[in-house]
N, C-alpha and C positions, 0 to 999 in steps of 0.2 A: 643668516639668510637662507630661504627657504627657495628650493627650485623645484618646480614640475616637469619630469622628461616623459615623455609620449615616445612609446616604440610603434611605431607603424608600420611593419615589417607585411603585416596582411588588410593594409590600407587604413580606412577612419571613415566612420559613416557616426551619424547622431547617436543611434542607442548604442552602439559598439563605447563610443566616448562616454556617455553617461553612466551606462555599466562600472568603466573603471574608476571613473571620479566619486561615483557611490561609495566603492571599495573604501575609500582612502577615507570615508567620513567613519566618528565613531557610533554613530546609532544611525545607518543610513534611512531607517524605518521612521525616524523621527522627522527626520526630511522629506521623505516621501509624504508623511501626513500633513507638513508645513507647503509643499506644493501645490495638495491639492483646498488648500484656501485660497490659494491667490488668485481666482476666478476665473480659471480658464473653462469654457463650457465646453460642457463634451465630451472633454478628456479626464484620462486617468492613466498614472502610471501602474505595473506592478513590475517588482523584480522576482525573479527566481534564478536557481543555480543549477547551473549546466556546465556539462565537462566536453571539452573539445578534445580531440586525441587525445583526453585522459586528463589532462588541467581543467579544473574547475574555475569557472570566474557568473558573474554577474551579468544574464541577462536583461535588459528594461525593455517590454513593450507598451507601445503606447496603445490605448482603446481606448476607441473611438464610440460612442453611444454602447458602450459595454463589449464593443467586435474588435477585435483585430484587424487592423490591416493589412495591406501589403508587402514587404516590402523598397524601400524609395526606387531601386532602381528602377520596379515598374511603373513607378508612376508618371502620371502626365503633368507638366509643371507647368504650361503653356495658356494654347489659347483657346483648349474645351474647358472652360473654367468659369470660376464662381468668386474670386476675390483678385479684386488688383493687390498693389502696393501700401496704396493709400487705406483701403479697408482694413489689415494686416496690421499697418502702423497704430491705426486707431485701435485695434482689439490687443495691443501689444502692450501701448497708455493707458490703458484702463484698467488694466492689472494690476495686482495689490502687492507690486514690489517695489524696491528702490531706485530712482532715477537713476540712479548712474547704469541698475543692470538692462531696465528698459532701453538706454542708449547705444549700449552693448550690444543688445538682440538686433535693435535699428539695423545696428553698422552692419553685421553680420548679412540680417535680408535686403538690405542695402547690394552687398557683392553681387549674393544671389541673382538678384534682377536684373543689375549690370550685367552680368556674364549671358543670361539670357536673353537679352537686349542684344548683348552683343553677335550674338549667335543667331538668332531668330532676326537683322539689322532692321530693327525699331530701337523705338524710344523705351525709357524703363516705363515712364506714367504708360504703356501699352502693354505691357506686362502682365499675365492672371498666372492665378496660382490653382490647381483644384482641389476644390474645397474640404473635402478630407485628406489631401496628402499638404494643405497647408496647413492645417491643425496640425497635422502629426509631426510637421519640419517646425512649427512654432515652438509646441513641447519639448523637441529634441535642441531648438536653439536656445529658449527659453529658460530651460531644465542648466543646459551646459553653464550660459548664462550664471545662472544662481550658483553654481556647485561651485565656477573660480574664483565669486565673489564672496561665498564661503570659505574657500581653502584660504584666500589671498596670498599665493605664491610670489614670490620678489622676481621670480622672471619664468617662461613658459619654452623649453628646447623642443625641441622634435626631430626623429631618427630624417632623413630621407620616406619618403612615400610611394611604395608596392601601390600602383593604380590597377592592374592586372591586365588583363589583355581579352582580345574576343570582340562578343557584340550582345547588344543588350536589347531585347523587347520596348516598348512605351509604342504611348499614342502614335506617333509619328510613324511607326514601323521598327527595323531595325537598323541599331547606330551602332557607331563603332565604343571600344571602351580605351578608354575612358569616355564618357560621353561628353558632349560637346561644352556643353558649361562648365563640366568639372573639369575637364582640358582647358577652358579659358582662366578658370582661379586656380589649376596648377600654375600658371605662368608665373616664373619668380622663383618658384618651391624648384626643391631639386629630387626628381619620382623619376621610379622605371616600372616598365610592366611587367615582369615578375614571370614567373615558371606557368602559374596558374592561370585558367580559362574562367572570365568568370568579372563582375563589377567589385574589386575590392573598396576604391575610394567614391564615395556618391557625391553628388551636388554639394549636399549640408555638409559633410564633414569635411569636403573641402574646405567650404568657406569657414568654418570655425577655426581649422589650421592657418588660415590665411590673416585671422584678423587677430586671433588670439598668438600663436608662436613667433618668437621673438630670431629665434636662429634655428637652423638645421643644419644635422649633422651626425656623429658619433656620439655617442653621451660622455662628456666630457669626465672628468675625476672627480666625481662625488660621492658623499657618504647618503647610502638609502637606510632610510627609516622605516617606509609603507611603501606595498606594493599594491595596486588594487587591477584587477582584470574583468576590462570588459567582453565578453563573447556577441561576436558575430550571429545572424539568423540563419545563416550556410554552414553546411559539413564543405568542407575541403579533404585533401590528403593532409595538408599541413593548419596544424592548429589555429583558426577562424578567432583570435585573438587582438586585441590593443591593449597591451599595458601601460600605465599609469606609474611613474616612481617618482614618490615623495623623497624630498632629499636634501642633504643641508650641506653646506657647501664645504671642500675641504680645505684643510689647513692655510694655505695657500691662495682658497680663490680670490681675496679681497685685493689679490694684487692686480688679478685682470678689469679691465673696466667694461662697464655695461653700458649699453647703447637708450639714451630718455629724448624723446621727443621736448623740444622748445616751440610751445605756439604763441607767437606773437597779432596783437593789431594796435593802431594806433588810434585814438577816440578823441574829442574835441566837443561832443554834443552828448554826454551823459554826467545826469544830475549825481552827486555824488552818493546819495539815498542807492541811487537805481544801482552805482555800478558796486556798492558795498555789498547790495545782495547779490550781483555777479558772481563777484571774489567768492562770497561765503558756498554759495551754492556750487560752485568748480569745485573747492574744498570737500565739502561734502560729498563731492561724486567721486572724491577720491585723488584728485592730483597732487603729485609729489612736492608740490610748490605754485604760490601765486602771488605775484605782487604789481607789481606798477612802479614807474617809472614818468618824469616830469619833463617836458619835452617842449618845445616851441615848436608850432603846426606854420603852415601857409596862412596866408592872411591875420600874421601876427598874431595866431589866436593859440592860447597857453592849452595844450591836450597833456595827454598820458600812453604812454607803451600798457599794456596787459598782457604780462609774461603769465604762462601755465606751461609747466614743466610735469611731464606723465612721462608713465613709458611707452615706448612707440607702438605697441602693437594700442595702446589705448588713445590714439591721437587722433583719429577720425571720429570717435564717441566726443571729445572733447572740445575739437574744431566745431562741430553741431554744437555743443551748448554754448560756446563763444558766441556763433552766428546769430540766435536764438536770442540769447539775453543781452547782448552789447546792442548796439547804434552803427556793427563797425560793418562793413558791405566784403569783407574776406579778411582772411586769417593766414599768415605765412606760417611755412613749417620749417625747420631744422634740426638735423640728428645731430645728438653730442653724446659722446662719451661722459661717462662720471665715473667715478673712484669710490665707490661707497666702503665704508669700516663696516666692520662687523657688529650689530648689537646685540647686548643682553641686560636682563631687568636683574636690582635687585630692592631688597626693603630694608630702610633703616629706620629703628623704633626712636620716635622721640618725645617728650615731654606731650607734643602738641598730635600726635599721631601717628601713625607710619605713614612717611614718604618713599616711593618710589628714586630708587635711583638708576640713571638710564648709562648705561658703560658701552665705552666704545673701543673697537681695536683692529688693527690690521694698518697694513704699510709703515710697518716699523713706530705705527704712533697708539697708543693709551690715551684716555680721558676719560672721564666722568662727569656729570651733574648734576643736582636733586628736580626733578620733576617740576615745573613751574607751577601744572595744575594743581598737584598735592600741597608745594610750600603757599601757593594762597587759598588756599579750603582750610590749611589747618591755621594759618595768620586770622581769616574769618572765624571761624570757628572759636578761637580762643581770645579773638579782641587785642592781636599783638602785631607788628609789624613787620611785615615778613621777613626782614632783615634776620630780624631774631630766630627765625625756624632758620637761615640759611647760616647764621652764624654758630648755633648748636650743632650742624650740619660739620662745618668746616672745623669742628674742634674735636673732632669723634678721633 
């Protein structure tokens, strides 16, 4: 199992997180070129390397019509603006990547608005964004977006959060820091304001922490692999850093159990055509499981349960595709612990081809299987019945 820890020690803003996520890939350049296909107009990233008291990590800046921006703490996110909600959403769909990450980004400027909603007390649909600092918060959700759906980490920690302390410039005048929206998506998270005068955590990197981090705390005992370091757009006294540790868990950790989101509805009025492409497309975006369940509804009429089981920081991306594709008018949530064993792949050569074999271990238990998909590719393949690849299988 693979885990992602965030030290946040000098807070979490968008390029600060991109920078280190970059780190952890192995051709980051290759990515960066793969970004700028997926039509975002206007923008562009570029990284360079900077050293902060003397550590080098990975700067990303976003530009804008070839310019640099500002950065977010000045910006105005409000009501001198050029894109609601709604506009954002639509430039966010149109994009040349995969549903599941579009849903991601959703949920993410989803927070955002709420929090400013909640601050500014309107509604979200009253909500603007201005129009170059929501290009450059798209990029940086966007961008974040793609990089954990590249890494695909089995679960997302995070230290506590350095907010910083002071006051910050924007439209409005001057606000206190943390600023107001990011005081409203800190709520839940556990931050202090830190030695330093100055915006350490911004809007966006709030809400990335918020939707993507699973737990906060101390980095627990794990073995790191990669380390990759984003740098901040500020000199401080203390190094303007977010690290990134890739990491695989140790000996030990399959004994703790991990926290997965359960989204249930119950359905009575979808044709079974419609709700198969349900199933299939939840799958596809990624949940840890989905099935259905056969139930007797009100008005004696014969429905189904639609269990999706994700992890919880992915359950508001999920609950949206439920809403979306089902018949059902809401979606109940419930957090559960699981117990997952450790895996690892290996290949066994057979007559009929190599099959993968999937091994499993931890909690005093062993297992293995031969790959389902491989023992019917190579049963196809060779005109045999797949008994036959599983019984070569079981004689090894």
């Amino acid at each position: 199992m693979k885990t992602l820890y965030l030290e946040c020690n000098m807070g979490c803003s968008g390029d600060m997180l991109l920078g280190a996520l970059l780190e952890l890939l192995p051709d980051p350049q290759q990515w960066l070129d793969r970004f700028h296909q997926i039509g975002l107009p206007r923008v562009r990233l570029e990284q360079s390397t900077q050293a902060k008291c003397g550590i080098y990590g990975t700067h990303v800046s976003v530009l804008i019509d070839g310019s640099l921006e500002e950065t977010e703490g000045s910006r105005d996110y409000h009501h001198h603006a050029h894109h609601d909600l709604g506009h954002l959403s639509d430039l966010i769909r149109a994009l040349a990547i995969p549903d599941r990450v579009k849903e991601q980004a959703l949920a993410v400027y989803q927070l955002l608005a709420e929090a400013e909603s909640q601050v500014h007390r309107t509604t979200v649909e009253q909500i603007h964004f201005h129009e170059v600092g929501s290009l450059d918060a798209v990029a940086d959700i966007v961008g974040v977006c793609l990089l954990l759906d590249e890494l695909r980490p089995d679960g997302i920690l995070a230290s506590p959060v350095v907010a910083g302390s002071g006051s910050v410039h924007c439209a409005h005048g001057i606000l206190p820091v943390p600023a107001p929206a990011t005081a409203v998506l800190l709520q839940g998270i556990p931050w202090r304001s830190g030695d330093l005068e100055g915006e350490l955590c911004t809007p966006t990197g709030a809400a990335l922490l918020k939707h993507f981090v699973q737990s906060f705390g101390p980095m627990p005992t794990l073995t790191v692999e990669r380390i990759g370091i984003g740098t901040g757009q500020k000199d401080f006294p203390q190094a303007n850093l977010l690290r990134a540790f890739w990491c695989s868990s140790a000996v030990d950790a399959p004994t703790a159990p991990r926290q997965i989101a359960e989204l249930r509805c119950t359905l009575d009025d979808m044709t079974g055509e419609d709700l198969g492409f349900a199933v299939q497309l939840l799958l596809d975006a990624g949940a840890l499981d989905v099935y259905t369940l056969p139930i007797q509804m009100k008005k004696n009429r014969p429905g189904i349960i639609l269990c999706v089981t994700c992890p919880v920081a992915d359950s508001d991306a999920f609950a949206r595709l439920m809403l979306r594709h089902t018949t059902t008018a809401g979606v109940r949530k419930q957090v559960a612990e699981r117990y997952p064993l450790q895996v690892r792949f290996s290949q066994a050569d057979t007559p009929y081809g190599p099959v993968r074999i999937k091994h499993y271990a931890g909690l005093e238990a062993e297992k293995s299987k031969p790959e389902f998909e491989d023992l019917a590719r190579a049963a196809r393949e060779h005109n045999v019945p797949i008994a036959a690849v599983r019984s070569f299988l079981s004689k090894r």
